[in-house]
C-alpha positions as CSV (number, residue, x, y, z in Angstrom):
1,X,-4.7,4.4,-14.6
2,X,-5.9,4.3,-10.8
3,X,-4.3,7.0,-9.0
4,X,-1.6,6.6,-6.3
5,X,-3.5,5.9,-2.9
6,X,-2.1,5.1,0.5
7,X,-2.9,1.3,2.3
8,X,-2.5,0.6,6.0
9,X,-1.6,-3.1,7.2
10,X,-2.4,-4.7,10.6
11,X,0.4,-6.6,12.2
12,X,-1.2,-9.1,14.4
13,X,-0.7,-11.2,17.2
14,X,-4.1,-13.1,17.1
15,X,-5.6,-15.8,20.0
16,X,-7.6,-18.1,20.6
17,X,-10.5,-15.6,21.4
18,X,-12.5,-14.1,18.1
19,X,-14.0,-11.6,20.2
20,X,-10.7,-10.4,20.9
21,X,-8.9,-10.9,17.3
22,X,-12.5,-9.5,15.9
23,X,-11.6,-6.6,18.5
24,X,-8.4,-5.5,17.3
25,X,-9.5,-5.8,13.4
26,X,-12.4,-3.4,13.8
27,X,-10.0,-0.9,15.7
28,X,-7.4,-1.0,12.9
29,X,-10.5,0.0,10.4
30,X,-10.9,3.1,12.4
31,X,-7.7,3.5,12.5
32,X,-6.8,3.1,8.9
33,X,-9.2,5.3,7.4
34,X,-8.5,8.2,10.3
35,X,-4.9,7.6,8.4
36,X,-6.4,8.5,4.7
37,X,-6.0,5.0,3.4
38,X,-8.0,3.4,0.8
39,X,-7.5,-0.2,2.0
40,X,-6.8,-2.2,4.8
41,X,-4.8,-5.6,4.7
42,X,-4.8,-7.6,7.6
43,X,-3.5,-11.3,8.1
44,X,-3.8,-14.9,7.4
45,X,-6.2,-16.8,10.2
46,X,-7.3,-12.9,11.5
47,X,-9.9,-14.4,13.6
48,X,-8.9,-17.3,15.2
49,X,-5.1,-19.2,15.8
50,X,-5.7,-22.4,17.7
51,X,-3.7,-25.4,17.3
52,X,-6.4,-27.2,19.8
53,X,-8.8,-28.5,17.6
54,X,-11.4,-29.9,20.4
55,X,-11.1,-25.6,21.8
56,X,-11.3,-24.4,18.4
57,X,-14.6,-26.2,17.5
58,X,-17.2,-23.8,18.7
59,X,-15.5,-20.8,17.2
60,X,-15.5,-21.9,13.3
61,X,-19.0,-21.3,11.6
62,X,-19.5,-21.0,7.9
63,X,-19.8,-17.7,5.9
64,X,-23.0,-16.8,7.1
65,X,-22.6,-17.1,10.4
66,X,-19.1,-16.0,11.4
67,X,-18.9,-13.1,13.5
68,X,-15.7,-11.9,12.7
69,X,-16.4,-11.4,9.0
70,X,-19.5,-9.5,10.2
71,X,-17.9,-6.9,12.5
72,X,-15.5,-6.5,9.5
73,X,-18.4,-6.1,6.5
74,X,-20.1,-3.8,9.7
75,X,-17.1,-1.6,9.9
76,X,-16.1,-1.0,5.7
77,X,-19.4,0.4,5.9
78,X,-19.1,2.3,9.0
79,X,-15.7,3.7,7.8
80,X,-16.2,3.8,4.2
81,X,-13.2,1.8,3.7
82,X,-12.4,-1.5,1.2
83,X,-10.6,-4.5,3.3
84,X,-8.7,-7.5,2.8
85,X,-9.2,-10.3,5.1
86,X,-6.0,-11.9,4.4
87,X,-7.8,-15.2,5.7
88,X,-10.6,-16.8,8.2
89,X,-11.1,-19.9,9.1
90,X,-14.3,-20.7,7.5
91,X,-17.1,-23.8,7.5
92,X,-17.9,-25.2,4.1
93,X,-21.3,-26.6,3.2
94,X,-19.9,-30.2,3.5
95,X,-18.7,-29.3,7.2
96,X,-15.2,-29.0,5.8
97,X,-12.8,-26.3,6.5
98,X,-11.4,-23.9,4.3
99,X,-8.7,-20.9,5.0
100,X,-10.6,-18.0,2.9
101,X,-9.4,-14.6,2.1
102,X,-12.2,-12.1,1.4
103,X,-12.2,-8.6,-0.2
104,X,-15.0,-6.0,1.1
105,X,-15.8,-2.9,-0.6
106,X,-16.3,0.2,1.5
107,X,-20.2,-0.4,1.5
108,X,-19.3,-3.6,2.6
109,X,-20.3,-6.0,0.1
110,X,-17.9,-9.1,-1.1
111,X,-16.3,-8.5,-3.9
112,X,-14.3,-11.4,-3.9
113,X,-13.0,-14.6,-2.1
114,X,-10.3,-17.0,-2.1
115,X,-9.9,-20.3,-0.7
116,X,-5.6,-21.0,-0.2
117,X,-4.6,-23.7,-3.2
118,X,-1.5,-24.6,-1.2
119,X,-1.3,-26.7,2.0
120,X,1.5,-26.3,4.4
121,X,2.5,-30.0,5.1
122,X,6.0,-29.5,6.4
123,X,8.5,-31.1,9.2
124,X,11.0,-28.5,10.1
125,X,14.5,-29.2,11.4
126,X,13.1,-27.7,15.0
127,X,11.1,-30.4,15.3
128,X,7.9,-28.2,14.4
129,X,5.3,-30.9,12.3
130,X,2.4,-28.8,10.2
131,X,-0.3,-31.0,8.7
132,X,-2.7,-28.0,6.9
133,X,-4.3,-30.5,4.2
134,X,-5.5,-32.6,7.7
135,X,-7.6,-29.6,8.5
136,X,-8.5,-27.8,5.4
137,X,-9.9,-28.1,2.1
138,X,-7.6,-26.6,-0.6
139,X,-9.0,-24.3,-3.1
140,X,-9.8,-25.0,-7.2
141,X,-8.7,-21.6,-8.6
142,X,-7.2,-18.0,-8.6
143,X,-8.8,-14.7,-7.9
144,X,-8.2,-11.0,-9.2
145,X,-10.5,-8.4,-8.1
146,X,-10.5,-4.6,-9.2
147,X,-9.9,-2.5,-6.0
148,X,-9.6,1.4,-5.2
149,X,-5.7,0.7,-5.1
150,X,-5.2,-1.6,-8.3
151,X,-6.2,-5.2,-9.4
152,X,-5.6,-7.2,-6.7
153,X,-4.3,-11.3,-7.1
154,X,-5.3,-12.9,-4.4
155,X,-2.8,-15.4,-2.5
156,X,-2.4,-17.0,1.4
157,X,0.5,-17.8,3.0
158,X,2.8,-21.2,1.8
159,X,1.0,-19.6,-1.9
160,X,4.4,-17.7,-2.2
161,X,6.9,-20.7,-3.0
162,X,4.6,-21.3,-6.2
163,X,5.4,-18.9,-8.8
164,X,3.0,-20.2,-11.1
165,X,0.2,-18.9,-9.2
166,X,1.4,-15.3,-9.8
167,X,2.1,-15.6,-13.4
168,X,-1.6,-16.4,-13.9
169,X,-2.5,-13.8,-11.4
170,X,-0.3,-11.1,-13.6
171,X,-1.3,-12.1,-16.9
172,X,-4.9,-11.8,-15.5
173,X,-4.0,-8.4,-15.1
174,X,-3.2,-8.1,-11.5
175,X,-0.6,-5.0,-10.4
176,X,-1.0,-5.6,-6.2
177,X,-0.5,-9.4,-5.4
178,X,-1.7,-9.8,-1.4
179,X,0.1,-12.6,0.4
180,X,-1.0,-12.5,3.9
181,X,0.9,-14.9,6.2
182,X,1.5,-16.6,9.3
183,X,4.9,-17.7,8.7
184,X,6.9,-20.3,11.3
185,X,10.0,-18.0,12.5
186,X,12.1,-20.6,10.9
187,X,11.0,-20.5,7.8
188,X,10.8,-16.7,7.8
189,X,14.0,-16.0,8.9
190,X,15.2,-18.0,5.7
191,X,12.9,-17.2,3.2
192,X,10.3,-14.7,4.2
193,X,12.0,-11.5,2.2
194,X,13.8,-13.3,-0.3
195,X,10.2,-14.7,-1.4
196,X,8.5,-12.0,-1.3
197,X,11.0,-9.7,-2.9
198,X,11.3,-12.2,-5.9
199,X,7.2,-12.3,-6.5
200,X,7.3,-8.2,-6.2
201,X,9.8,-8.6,-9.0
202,X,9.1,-11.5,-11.4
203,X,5.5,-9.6,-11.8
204,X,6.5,-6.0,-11.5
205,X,3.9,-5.9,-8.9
206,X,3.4,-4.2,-5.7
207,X,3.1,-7.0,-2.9
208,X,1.4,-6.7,0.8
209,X,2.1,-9.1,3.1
210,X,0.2,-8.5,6.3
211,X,1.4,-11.0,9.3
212,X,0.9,-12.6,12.5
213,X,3.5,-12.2,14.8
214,X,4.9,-13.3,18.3
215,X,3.9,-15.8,20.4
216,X,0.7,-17.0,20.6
217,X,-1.6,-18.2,23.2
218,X,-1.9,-21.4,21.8
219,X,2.1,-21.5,22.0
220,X,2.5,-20.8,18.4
221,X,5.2,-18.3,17.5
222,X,5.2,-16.5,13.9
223,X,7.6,-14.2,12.3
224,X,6.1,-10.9,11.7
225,X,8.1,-8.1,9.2
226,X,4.7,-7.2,7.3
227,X,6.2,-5.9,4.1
228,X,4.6,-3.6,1.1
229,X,7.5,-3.7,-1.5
230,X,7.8,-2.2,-5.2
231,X,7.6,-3.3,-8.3
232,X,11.5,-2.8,-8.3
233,X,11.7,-5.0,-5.6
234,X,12.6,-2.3,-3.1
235,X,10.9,-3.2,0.9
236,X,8.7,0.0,1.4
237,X,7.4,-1.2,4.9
238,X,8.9,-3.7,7.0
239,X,7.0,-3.8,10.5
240,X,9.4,-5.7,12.3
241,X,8.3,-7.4,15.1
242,X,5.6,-5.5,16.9
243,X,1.9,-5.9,16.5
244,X,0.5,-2.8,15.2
245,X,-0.6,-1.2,12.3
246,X,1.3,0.4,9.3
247,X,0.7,2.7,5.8
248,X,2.4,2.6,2.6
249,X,1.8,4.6,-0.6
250,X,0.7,2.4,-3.7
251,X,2.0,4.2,-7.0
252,X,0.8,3.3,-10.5
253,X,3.1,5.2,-12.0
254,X,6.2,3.7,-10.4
255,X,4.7,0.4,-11.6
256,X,4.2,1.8,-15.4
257,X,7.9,3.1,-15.5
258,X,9.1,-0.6,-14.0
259,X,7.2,-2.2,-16.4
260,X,8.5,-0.3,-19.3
261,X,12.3,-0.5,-18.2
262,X,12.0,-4.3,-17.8
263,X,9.3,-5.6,-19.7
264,X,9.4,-9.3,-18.8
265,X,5.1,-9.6,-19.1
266,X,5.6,-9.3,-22.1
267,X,8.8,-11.5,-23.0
268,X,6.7,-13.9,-21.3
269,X,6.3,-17.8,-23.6
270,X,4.9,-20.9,-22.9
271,X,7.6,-23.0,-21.9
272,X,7.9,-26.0,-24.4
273,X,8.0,-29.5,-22.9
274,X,11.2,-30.3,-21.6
275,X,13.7,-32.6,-23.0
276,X,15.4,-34.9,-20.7
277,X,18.4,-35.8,-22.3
C-alpha cells in the first residue's frame, strides 16, 4: 500500500505573461516541498490565459520548446519533488493546439501526459460564449500513472460532467483522480462541489482540483475553491477565493476502509443495452 503523504496545491490567478505564470509555479515548488509534500498540483492553462488569440500567438510553442514546462521539469529536479501540470497550452506537430496535463517525477522526467478529451462548447445564461473545440485538438485516450501519493487518473477541467471517464480511470486502478480547472464562476457556483464531490465518491477516490481564480487580465473571471476531498466525499481543502498555495494529507488507509464499507468497484456490471419501451 503507498503510505499516507502530504500534497500541496497552487491556487492561481494566471495572465497573459508566461514569465510571470512560469514565475509563480516555480515559487510554489519551493514552497511545496519546504512544506514536506510529495506532490504539487497546480492548474488547468498554468502558463498562459489569453482569450486574444492574435497576443497569445507568440507565447504557445510545442513540447520541446515551451518554457514554462522547462522551469517546471528544472525545478522537480531542483526540489526533489513530483508535479502535476494540471494543463499547458501546448503546439502539436500538425501546428494544432492541445490543452495537455503532464506529470514530472522529482528527477524531473515525464512520466506521463494527457491531452483533455472533452471540449468546453458552451453558451451561458450570462451571455458568456466558450468555443474550446475552435482552438484545440481533443485527446484519443485516458491516462493513470503511478505516483509517490497513489495511482493518479488523469482529467482537465469540463472532464468532470463525464463519469465515464473515471470509471475507466478506477477500474484502471486509479485511487487520486486530478481534475484541474478553470471553471466560469457561473458554472462553479452551481456545479463545482457537487461534481466533484460525486467523482470523489462514485470511485472511492481521493480528488485534487487545483484552480484558477479571480479576474484575469485578459478580463476572464474563474471560480477558485481548489478542493482535495475523500474517498467519503468529505471536502478536506477548500481554498476559497484567494490565489495561494495549500496542503492536504492523502491517506491510503482511509481509502481501503471506504472501499470495504461500500464496495461499489466491485458491484460494478456492464450495463446491458437499453430497452426503450
Amino acid at each position: 500500500m503507498t503510505p499516507a503523504g502530504k500534497i500541496a496545491v497552487l491556487q492561481m490567478t494566471s495572465g497573459i505573461d508566461p514569465a510571470a505564470n512560469r514565475a509563480t509555479m516555480v515559487d510554489a515548488v519551493a514552497a511545496a516541498a519546504a512544506g514536506g509534500a510529495k506532490m504539487l498540483f497546480t492548474p488547468e492553462v498554468s502558463g498562459l490565459v489569453d482569450r486574444n488569440r492574435e497576443r497569445a500567438a507568440p507565447n504557445l510553442f510545442s513540447e520541446a520548446d515551451d518554457p514554462v514546462l522547462a522551469a517546471m521539469r528544472a525545478a522537480a529536479t531542483d526540489h526533489g519533488l513530483w508535479i502535476h501540470i494540471g494543463s499547458l497550452l501546448i503546439r502539436r506537430d500538425d501546428g494544432k493546439l492541445a490543452n495537455r496535463g503532464f506529470v514530472i517525477d522529482a528527477a524531473g522526467e515525464i512520466r506521463a501526459r494527457y491531452d483533455k478529451l472533452h471540449m468546453f462548447d458552451v453558451d451561458l445564461p450570462t451571455g458568456e460564449s466558450w468555443r474550446e473545440s475552435a482552438s484545440y485538438t481533443p485527446g484519443e485516450g485516458a491516462v493513470v500513472v503511478t505516483t509517490p501519493v497513489g495511482r493518479l487518473g488523469m482529467s482537465i477541467c469540463y472532464d468532470m460532467r463525464f463519469p465515464d471517464l473515471y470509471r475507466a480511470l478506477t477500474n484502471a486502478g486509479a485511487t487520486i483522480l486530478a481534475m484541474p480547472a478553470a471553471f466560469t464562476r457561473p458554472t462553479g457556483a452551481a456545479h463545482w462541489h457537487v461534481l466533484l464531490r460525486a467523482r470523489a465518491i462514485e470511485g472511492a477516490c481521493f480528488v485534487v482540483a487545483a484552480a484558477q481564480t479571480g479576474v484575469h487580465e485578459d478580463g476572464r473571471a474563474t471560480y477558485g475553491h481548489s478542493l482535495v476531498i475523500d474517498p467519503w466525499g468529505e471536502v478536506l481543502l477548500d481554498m476559497g477565493e484567494a490565489p495561494g498555495l495549500g496542503f492536504a494529507e492523502i491517506d491510503p488507509a482511509l481509502q481501503e476502509d471506504v472501499r470495504a464499507r461500500v464496495p461499489a468497484l466491485k458491484h460494478r456490471r456492464s450495463i446491458p443495452e437499453v430497452v426503450r419501451a
